[in-house]
C-alpha positions as CSV (number, residue, x, y, z in Angstrom):
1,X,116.4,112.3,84.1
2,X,115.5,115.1,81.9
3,X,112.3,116.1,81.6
4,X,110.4,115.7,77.8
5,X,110.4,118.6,75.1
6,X,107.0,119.7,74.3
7,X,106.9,120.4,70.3
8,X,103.8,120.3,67.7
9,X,103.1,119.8,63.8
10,X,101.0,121.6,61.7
11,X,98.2,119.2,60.2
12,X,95.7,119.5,57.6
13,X,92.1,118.9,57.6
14,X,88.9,120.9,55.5
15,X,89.1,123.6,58.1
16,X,92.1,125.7,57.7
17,X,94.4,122.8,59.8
18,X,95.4,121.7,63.4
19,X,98.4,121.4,65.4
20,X,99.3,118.1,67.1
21,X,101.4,118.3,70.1
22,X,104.2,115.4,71.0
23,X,106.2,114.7,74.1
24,X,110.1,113.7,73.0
25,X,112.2,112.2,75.5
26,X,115.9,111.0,74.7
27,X,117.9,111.2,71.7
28,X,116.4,114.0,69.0
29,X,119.2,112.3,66.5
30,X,119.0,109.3,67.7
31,X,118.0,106.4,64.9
32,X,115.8,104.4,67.1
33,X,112.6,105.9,67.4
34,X,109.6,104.3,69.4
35,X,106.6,106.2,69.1
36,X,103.9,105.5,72.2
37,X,99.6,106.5,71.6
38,X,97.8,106.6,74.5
39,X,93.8,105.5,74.7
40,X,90.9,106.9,73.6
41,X,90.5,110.2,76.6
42,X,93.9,109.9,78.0
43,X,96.9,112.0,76.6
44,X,101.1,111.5,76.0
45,X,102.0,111.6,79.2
46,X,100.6,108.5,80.2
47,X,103.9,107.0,78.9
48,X,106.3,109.0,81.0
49,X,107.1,106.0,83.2
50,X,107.9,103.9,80.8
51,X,109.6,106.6,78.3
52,X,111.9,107.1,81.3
53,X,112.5,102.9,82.0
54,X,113.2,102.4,77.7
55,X,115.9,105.1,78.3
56,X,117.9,103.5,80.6
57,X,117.8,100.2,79.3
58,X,118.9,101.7,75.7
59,X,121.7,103.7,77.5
60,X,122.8,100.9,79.5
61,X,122.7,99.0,75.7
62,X,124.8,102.3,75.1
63,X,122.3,102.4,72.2
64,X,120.8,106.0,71.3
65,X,117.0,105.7,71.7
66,X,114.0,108.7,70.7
67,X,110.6,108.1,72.4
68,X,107.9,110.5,71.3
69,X,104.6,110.7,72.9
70,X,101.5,112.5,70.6
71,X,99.2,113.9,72.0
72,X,96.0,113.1,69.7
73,X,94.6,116.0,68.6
74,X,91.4,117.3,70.7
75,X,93.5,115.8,74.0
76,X,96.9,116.9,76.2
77,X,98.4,120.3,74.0
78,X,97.0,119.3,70.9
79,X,94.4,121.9,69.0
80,X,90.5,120.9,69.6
81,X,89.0,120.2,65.6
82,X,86.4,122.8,64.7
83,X,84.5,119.6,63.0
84,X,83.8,116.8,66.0
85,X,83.6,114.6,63.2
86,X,87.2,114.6,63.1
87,X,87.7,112.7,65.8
88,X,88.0,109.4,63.8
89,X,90.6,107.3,62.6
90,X,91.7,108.5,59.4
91,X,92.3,112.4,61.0
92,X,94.5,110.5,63.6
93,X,96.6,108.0,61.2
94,X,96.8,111.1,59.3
95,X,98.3,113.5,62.1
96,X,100.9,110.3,62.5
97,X,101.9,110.6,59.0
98,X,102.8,114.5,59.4
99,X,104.6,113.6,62.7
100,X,106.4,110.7,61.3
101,X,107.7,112.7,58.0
102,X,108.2,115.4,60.0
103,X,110.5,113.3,62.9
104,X,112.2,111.7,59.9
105,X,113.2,115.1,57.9
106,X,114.6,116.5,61.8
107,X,117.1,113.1,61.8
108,X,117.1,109.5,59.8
109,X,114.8,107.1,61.4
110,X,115.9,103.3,60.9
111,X,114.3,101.6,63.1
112,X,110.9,101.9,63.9
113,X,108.6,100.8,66.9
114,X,105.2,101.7,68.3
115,X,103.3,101.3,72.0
116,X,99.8,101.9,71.2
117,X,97.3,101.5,74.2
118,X,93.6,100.8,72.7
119,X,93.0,103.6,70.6
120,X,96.8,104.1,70.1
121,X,97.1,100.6,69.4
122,X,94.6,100.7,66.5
123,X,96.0,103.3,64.9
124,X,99.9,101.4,64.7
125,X,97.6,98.5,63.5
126,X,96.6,100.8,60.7
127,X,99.9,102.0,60.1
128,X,101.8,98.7,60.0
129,X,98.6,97.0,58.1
130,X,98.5,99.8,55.0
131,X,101.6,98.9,53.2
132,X,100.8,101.4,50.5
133,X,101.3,104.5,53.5
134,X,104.6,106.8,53.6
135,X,106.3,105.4,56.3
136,X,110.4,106.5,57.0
137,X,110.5,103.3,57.6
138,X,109.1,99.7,57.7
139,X,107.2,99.5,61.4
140,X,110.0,96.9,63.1
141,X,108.1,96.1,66.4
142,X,104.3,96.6,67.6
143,X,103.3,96.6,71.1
144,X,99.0,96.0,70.8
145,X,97.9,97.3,74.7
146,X,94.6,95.7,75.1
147,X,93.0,96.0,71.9
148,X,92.5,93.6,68.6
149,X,90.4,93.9,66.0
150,X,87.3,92.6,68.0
151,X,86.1,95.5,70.3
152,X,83.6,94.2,73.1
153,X,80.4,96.1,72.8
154,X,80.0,96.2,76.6
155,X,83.5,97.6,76.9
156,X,82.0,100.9,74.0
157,X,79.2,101.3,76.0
158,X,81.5,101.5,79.6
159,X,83.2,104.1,77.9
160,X,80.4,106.0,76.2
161,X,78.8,106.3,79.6
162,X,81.3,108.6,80.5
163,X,83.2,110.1,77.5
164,X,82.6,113.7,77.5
165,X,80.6,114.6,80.6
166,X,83.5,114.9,83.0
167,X,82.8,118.8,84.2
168,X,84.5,120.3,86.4
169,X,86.0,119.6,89.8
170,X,87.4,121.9,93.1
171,X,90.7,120.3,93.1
172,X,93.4,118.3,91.6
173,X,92.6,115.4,94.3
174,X,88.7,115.3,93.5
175,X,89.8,115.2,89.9
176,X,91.8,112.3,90.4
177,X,89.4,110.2,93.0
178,X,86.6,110.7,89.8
179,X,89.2,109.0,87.0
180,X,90.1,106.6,89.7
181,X,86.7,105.6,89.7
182,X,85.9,105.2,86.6
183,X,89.2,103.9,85.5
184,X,89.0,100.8,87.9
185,X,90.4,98.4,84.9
186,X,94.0,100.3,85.0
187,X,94.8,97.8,88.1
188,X,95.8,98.6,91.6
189,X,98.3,102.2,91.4
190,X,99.8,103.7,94.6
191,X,98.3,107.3,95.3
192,X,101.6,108.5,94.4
193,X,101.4,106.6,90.8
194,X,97.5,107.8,90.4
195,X,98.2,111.4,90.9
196,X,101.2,111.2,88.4
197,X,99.1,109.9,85.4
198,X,95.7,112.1,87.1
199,X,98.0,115.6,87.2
200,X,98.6,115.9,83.2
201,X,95.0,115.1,82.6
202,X,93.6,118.3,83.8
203,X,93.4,122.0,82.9
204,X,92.9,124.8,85.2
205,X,89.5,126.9,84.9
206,X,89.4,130.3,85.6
207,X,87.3,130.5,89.1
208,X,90.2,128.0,90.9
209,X,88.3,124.6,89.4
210,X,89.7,122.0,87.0
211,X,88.3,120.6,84.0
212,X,89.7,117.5,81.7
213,X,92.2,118.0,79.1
214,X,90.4,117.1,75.9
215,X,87.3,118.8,74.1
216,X,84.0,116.9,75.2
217,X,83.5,116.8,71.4
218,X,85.3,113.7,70.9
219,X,82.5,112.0,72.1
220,X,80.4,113.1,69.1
221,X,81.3,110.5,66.5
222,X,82.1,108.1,69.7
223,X,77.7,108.5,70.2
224,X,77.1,107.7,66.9
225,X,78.7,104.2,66.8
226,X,76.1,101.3,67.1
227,X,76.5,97.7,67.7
228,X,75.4,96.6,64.1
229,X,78.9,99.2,62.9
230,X,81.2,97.8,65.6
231,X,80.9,94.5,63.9
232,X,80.5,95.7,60.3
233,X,84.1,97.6,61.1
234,X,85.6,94.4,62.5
235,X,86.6,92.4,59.1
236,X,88.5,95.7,58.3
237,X,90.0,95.8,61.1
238,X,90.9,91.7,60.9
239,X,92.2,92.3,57.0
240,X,94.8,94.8,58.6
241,X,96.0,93.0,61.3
242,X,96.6,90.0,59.0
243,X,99.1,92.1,56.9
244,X,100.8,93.4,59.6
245,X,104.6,92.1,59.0
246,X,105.8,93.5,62.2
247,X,107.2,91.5,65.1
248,X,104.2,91.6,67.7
249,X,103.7,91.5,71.2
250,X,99.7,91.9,72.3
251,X,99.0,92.8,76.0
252,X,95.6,92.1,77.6
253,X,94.6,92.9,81.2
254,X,93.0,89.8,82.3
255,X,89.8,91.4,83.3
256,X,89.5,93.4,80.3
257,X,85.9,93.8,78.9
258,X,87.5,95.0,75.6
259,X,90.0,92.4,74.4
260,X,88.3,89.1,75.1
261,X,90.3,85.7,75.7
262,X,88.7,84.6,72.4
263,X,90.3,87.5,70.2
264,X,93.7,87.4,72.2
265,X,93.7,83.7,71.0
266,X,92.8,84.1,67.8
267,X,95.1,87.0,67.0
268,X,98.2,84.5,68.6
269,X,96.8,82.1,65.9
270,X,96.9,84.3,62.7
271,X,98.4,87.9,61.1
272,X,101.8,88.4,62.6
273,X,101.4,85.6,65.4
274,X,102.2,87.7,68.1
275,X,103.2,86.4,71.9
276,X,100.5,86.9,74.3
277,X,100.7,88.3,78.0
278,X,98.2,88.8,80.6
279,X,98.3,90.6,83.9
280,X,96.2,89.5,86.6
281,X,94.3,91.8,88.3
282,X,93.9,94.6,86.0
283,X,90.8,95.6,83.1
284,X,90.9,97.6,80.7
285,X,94.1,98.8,80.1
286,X,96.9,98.2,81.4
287,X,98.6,101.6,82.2
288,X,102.9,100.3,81.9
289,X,103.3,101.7,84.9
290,X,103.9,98.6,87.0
291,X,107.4,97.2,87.4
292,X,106.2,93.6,85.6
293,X,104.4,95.4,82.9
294,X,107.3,97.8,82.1
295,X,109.5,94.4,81.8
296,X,107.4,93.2,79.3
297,X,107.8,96.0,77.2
298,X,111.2,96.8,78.1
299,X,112.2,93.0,77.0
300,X,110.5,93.5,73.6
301,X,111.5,96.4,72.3
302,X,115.5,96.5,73.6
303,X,116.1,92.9,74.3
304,X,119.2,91.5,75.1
305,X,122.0,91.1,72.9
């Protein structure tokens, strides 16, 4: 299959703008766009397994289907902010805005999906919860990859533990034992599959080392969240979800520290009622890259007719 196109949009912010990058795979005219966000330090190609799987169900549909893949900005090919204090939510739903506007003036968009992993998946809750924004078009389905509007405390101080102090490493292979090691929740991967979603997350240093793709500075606003905010931010983050008209399917790695049993139940219970589905054996979060997960996906976004 071919490979994606690497393209960017020019964002504003206070500080003369950014570029974001995207990864497009399919279709460029196609009306069916799906747009997958990856998590908080990972980057767009995270989705290349299952960008290539939603591609050959829509062609064996015979449907057209565009999958585009952003890379947020300070991660993948996307500029690094000259404020850290960018690195927050309303520069990202911001970027999507551009990107949207911008995928919708290259060809039509009507219909509209989004795969959002943690991070990724808060920010197409925002989208599809702010009726006011400019979308192209109404957000049709919403795939919520191990993340509500209740974010564990435990699970933000995992991740702050190691958010921004990667460094460097001698090879490729060291890189990718480290991320393996810290990224235990992703579930069991083959070393074939770990070095696939390791390779795009590293950048060559001059001196033959290897350093991670996005600028340590994301971790600046990340430090200054405290528990009492976390939950001050969650009734927010509860009003959005409840007006999210969207058809909704919510993943949650039945290990996660992040999404708890608790808030997967209570988000089946309330907003858009989604369908809940757990995989066994794997944390926080569930990479798609496994054939069962890639079903689930697959079966929700291009069902039969």
């Amino acid at each position: 299959m071919t490979p994606p196109t690497l393209a960017h949009v020019a964002c504003p912010d206070a500080h003369g703008g950014h570029r974001m990058a995207y990864w497009q795979w399919g279709d460029a005219a196609a009306p069916h766009l799906v747009v997958c966000t990856h998590g908080l330090s990972r980057q767009g190609r995270d989705f290349d397994v299952l960008a290539r799987a939603l591609l050959a169900r829509a062609a064996a549909q015979g449907q057209a289907l565009r999958v585009v893949c952003p890379d947020v900005v300070g991660r993948g090919e996307s500029d690094w902010l000259k404020d850290p204090m960018g690195y927050q939510f309303p520069t990202y739903v911001g970027d999507m805005l551009v990107l949207l506007n911008t995928l919708q003036a290259q060809a039509p968009i009507a219909t509209f999906d989004w795969v959002g992993t943690s991070m990724g998946g808060l920010i197409g809750m925002t989208l599809a919860g702010m009726p006011d924004l400019p979308l192209p078009a109404p957000l049709h389905r919403l795939v919520l990859n191990d993340v509500g509007p209740v974010i564990e405390w435990q699970a933000l101080e995992r991740i702050g533990q190691y958010l921004g102090k990667a460094g460097t490493f001698d090879s490729v292979e060291a890189a990718a034992a480290r991320m393996r090691e810290i990224s235990a929740g992703f579930g069991p991967h083959s070393d074939e599959q770990w070095l696939a979603l390791s390779r795009p997350m590293l950048r060559p240093v001059p001196g033959s080392s290897w350093r991670m793709h996005y600028d340590p500075a994301i971790a600046v606003p990340y430090g200054a969240l405290t528990q009492q905010s976390a939950a001050d931010g969650e009734a927010a983050l509860w009003q959005l979800y409840d007006r999210v008209q969207a058809e909704t399917l919510v993943i949650r790695g039945a290990d996660s520290d992040l999404l708890s049993p608790a808030t997967a139940q209570a988000m089946a219970a309330r907003g858009p009622r989604p369908r809940v589905v757990e995989f066994a054996g794997v944390g926080h979060a569930p990479t798609l890259v496994a054939a069962d997960q890639v079903a689930t996906v697959l079966d929700f976004l291009l069902p039969a007719p």
